[in-house]
C-alpha positions in Angstrom: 0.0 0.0 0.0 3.0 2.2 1.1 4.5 1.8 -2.8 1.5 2.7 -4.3 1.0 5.7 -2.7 4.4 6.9 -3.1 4.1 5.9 -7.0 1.3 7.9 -7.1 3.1 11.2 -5.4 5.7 10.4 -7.7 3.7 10.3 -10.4 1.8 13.9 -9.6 5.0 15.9 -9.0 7.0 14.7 -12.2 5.0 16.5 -14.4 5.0 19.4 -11.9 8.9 19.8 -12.0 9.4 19.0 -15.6 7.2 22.0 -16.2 9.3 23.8 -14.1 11.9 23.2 -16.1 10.2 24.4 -19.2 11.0 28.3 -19.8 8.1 30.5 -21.2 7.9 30.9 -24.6 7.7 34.8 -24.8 6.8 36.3 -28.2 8.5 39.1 -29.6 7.3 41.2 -32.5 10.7 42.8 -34.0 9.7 46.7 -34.7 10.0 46.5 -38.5 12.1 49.7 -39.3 9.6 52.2 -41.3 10.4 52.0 -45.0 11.3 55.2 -47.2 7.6 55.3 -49.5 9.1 57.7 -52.0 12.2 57.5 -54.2 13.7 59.8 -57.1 16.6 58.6 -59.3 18.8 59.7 -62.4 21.6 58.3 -63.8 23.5 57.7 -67.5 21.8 55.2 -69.8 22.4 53.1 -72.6 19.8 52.0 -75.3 21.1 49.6 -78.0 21.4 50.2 -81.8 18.0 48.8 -82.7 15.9 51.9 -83.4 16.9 52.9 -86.7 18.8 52.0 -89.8 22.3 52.8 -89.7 22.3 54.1 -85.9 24.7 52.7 -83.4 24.4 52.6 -79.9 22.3 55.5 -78.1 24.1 57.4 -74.7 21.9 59.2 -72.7 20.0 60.1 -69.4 17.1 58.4 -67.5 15.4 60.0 -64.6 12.6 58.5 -62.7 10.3 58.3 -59.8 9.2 55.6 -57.2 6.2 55.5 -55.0 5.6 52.6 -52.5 2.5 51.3 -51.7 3.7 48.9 -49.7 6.8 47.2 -48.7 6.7 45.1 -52.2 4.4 46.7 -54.0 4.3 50.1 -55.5 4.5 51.8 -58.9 7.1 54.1 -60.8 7.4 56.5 -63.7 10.0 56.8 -65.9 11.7 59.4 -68.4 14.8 58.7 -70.8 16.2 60.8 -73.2 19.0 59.1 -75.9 20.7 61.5 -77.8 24.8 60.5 -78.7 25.3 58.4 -81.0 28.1 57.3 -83.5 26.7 56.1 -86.4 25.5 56.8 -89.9 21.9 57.9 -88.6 21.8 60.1 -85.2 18.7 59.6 -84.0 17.9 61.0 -80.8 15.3 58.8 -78.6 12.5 60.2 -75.7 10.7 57.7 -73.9 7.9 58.5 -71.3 6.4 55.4 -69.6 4.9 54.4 -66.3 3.4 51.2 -64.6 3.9 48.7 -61.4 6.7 47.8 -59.9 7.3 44.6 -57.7 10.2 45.0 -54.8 12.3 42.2 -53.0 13.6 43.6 -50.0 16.7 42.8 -48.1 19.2 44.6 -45.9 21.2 46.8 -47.9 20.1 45.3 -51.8 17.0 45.7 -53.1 15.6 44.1 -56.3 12.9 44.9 -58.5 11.2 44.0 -61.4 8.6 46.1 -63.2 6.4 46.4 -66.4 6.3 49.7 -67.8 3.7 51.6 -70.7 4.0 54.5 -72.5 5.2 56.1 -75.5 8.7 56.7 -77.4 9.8 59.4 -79.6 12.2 59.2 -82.2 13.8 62.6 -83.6 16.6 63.3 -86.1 16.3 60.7 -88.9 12.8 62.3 -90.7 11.0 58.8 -90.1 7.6 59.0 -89.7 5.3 58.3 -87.5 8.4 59.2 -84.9 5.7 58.6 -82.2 4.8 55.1 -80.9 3.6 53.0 -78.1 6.2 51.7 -76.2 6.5 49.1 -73.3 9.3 47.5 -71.3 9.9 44.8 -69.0 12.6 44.6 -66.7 14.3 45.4 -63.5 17.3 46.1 -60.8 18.8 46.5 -57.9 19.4 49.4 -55.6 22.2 49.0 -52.8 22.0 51.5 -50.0 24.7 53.2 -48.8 22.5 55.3 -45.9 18.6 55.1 -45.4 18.1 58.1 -47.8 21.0 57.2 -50.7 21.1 54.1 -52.9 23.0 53.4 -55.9 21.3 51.8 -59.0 21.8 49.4 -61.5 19.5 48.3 -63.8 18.1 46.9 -67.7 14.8 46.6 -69.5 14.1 45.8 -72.9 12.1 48.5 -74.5 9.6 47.6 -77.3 8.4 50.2 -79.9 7.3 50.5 -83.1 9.2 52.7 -86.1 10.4 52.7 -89.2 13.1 51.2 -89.7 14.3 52.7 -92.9 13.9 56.8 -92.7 13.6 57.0 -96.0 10.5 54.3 -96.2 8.4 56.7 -95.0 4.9 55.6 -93.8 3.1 53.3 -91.4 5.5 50.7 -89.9 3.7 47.5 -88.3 7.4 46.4 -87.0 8.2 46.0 -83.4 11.9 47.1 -82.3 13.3 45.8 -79.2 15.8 47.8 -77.6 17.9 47.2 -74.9 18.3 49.5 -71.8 20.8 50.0 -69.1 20.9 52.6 -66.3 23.4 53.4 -63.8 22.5 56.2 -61.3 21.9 57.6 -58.2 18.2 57.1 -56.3 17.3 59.4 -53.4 14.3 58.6 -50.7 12.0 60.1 -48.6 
C-alpha cells in the first residue's frame, strides 16, 4: 500500500517539476524599421542600336520616380532621353512610360522588377510616325549606402514601333526591341 501511494506522489509531481523546467515561450514582434515610400533617381543610360537604320548605340539620361504602396508593392514613372550616337543615322530617342513595380527587400540590396507603358519618340532621322507606343519589361537592384541614398543598377528591354528605314516613309507595323541599361543615383523620402 505504502508503494503505491508513493508511486502515485511520484507520479503527480514529475510533471510538476518537468514543467518547471520548461521556460516560457515569450513572443516578440521585432519593430520592423519604417520604410522610405518615395524615391527619385537619375543616372546615364544606354539604349542599344536597334531603333533605326544605320544608328549605333544611343548614350543618354534616365530620370525616374518611385512611390511605394507597400513594402513590395508600388509603382514608378519613368523618363529617358537618348541623344549621342556614332553612327550613320543620329537619332535622338524620348521615352515617357509608367506602370507597377514589384520589390524584394533585403538589408542593404533591393531588387525589382517592373512592367512599364507608355510612349517613345524618335527625332533626327525624318522617319515618320516618330511617335509610338512603347512598353518595357525589366528590373534592378538598388544598394543603400544610408537610409536616404542608394546606388542603382539596372536593364529593361524597350519595345516600340518605327520605321526602320527613314527613307521608307509611312506606317511601320514592326516592333523594335531595344535594350536599356541605367546606372545612377536614387534618393528617398
Amino acid at each position: 500500500m505504502k508503494g503505491k501511494f508513493l508511486l502515485s506522489v511520484f507520479a503527480l509531481i514529475l510533471p510538476a517539476s518537468l514543467g518547471a523546467q520548461a521556460s516560457k515561450t515569450t513572443v516578440t514582434v521585432e519593430a520592423t524599421s519604417p520604410f522610405q515610400r518615395y524615391e527619385v533617381f537619375a543616372g546615364a543610360a544606354y539604349s542599344s542600336a536597334n531603333q533605326v537604320k544605320g544608328s549605333s548605340a544611343l548614350i543618354g539620361a534616365n530620370v525616374g520616380a518611385d512611390a511605394k504602396l507597400k513594402r513590395w508593392f508600388g509603382g514608378t514613372a519613368d523618363f529617358g532621353y537618348y541623344g549621342a550616337s556614332s553612327g550613320v543615322a543620329k537619332p535622338t530617342v524620348t521615352t515617357l512610360m509608367a506602370g507597377p513595380e514589384f520589390y524584394i527587400p533585403a538589408d542593404n540590396l533591393t531588387g525589382f522588377i517592373h512592367v512599364l507603358f507608355g510612349g517613345a519618340h524618335t527625332a533626327g532621322v525624318g522617319a515618320k510616325p516618330d511617335i509610338a507606343f512603347a512598353y518595357g519589361v525589366g528590373g534592378g537592384f538598388n544598394y543603400s549606402f544610408s537610409p536616404k541614398w542608394a546606388l542603382r543598377v539596372a536593364g529593361d528591354g524597350i519595345v516600340s514601333s518605327f520605321v526602320l528605314d527613314p527613307t521608307n516613309q509611312g506606317y511601320s507595323p514592326h516592333a523594335r526591341l531595344n535594350a536599356r541599361a541605367t546606372l545612377g543615383g536614387v534618393y528617398r523620402f
